[in-house]
C-alpha positions in Angstrom: 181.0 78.9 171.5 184.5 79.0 169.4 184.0 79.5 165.5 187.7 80.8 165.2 190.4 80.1 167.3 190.8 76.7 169.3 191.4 77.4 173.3 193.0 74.1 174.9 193.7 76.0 178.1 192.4 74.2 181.1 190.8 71.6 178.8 191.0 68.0 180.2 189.0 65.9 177.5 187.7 66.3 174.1 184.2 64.4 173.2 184.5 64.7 169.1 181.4 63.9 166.9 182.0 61.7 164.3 180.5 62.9 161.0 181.5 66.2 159.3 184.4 66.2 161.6 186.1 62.4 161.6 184.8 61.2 159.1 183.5 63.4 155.6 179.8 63.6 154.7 177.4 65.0 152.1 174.3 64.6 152.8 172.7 66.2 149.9 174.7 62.6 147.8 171.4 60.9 150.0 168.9 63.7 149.1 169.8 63.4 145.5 169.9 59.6 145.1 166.4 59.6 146.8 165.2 62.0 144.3 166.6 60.0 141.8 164.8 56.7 143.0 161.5 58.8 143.2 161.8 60.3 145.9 160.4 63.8 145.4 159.9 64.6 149.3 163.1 63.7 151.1 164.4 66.8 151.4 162.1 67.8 153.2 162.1 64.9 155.8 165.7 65.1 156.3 168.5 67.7 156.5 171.4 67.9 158.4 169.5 70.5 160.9 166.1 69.4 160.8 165.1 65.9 160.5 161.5 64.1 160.4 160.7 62.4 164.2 161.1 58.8 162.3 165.0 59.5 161.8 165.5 60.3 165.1 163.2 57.1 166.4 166.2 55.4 164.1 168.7 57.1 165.2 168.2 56.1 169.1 167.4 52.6 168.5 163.5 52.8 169.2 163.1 51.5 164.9 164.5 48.6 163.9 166.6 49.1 160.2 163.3 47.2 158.4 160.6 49.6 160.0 162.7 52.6 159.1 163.2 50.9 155.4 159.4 50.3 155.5 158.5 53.8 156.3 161.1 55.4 153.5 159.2 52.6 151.2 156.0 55.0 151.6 157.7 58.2 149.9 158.9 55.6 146.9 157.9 54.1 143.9 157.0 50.4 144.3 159.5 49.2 142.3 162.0 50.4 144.6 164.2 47.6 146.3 165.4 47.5 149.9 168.8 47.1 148.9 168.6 50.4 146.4 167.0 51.9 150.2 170.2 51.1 152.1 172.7 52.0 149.5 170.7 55.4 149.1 171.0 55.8 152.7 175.0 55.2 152.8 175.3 57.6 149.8 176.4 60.3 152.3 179.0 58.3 154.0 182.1 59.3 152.4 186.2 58.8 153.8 188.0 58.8 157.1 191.2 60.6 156.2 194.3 58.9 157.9 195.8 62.1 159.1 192.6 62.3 161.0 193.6 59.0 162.7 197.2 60.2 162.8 195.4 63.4 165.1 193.7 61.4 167.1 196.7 59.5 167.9 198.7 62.3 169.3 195.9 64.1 171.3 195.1 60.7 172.9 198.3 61.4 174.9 197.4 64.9 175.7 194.2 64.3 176.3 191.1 61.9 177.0 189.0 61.4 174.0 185.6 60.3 173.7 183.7 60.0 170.8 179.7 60.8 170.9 177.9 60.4 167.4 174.1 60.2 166.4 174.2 57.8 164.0 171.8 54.6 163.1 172.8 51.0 162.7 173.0 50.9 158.6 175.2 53.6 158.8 177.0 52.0 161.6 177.3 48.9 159.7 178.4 50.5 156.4 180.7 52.5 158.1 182.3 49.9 159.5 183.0 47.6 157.7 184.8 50.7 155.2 187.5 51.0 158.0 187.9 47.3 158.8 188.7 46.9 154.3 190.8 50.5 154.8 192.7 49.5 157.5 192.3 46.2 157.8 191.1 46.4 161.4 188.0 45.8 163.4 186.5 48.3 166.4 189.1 50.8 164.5 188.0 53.4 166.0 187.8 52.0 169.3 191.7 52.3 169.5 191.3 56.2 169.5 189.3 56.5 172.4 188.3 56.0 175.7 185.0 55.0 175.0 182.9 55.7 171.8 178.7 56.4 172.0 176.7 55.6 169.1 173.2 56.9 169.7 171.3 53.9 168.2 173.3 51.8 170.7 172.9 54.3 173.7 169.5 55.4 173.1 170.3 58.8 173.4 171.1 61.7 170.8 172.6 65.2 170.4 171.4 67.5 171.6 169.1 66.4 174.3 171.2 67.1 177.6 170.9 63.8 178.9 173.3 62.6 175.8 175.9 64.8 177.3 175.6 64.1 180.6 176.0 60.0 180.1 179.5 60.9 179.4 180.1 63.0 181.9 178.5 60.9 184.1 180.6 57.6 183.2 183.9 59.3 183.1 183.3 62.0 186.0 184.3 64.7 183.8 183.9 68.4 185.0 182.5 70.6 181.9 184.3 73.4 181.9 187.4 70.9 181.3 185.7 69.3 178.5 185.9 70.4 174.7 183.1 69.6 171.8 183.9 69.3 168.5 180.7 69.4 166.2 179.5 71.0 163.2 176.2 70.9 163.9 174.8 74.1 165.4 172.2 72.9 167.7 174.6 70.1 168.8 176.8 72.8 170.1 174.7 74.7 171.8 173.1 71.2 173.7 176.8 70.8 174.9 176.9 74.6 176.2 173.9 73.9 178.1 175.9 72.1 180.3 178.8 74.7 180.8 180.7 72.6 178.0 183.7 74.0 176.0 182.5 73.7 172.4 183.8 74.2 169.0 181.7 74.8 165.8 183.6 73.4 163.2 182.7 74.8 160.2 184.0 75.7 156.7 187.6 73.8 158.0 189.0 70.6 158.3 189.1 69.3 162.1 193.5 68.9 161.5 193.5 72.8 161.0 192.6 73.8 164.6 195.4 71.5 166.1 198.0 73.0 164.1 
């Protein structure tokens, strides 16, 4: 694992996550608007590290958006509305920078990207549609890369090994050509389970290591 210096010697592909490295986050915007809604307890059922088994159920596509709403309704006030569910939810989604696109753009002829995020279909939706009124295009970030994985479409997430090796599988990659770019700790070390290249971004902006 790389937490200083970026090694693109030998490397072939680059499998990028997608929040905290594409696009920004703050998770703690969720935590706090939960709190705000009632919500004394969600900190403690979800972090960026350590999340309750119901998020991960969402995030792989086992619960549909109104069963996961439902179950968030339980640690609520009555009074609270679906709608002020899902925008609490999309709090933490912030901006994609365009220089990040710009990045993208140029490695793409360097290199074969993939994109691999655990993510959930309101988030996927929000998300979304935010590029397509940004840019004014649809599947935006489709254009980047060879093929992008969404966990609640696959039905796999980081870091089980089996989430990695779908890509690897569908592209016959080779690992020790492959680079990962996450800044999730246990994400990384899923990836190196595999003999993958990995990067821990952390405490810089993804544009910095390509410089």
């Amino acid at each position: 694992m790389n937490h200083s210096n970026l090694n693109l010697e030998n490397i072939e592909a680059i499998i990028f996550d997608l929040g905290g490295v594409i696009l920004n986050l703050d998770y703690n915007l969720t935590i706090n608007r939960f709190k705000e809604l009632g919500g004394e307890r969600f900190d403690e059922l979800y972090t960026q590290a350590n999340q309750d088994h119901i998020f991960d159920q969402y995030e792989t596509g086992a619960l549909s958006s109104i069963d996961f709403i439902l179950y968030l309704k339980k640690f609520l006030p009555n009074s609270v509305t679906n709608q002020e569910i899902i925008d609490a939810w999309n709090e933490m989604l912030l901006d994609l920078p365009v220089e990040r696109l710009r990045l993208l753009e140029n490695l793409r002829n360097k290199f074969k990207l993939y994109l691999f995020s655990n993510t959930n279909e309101i988030h996927f939706e929000s998300f979304s549609k935010s590029f397509e009124e940004k840019y004014a295009k649809k599947a935006l970030l489709d254009d980047f890369f060879i093929q992008t994985y969404f966990s609640h479409k696959v039905g796999l997430r980081k870091p089980n090994i089996e989430a990695f090796s779908r890509v690897m599988e569908d592209h016959k990659l080779t690992a020790s050509k492959v680079l990962f770019i996450d800044d999730s700790i246990q994400h990384i070390k899923g990836a190196e389970e595999l003999g993958i290249q990995t990067f821990h971004l952390i405490d810089r902006c993804v544009t910095e290591l390509f410089k």
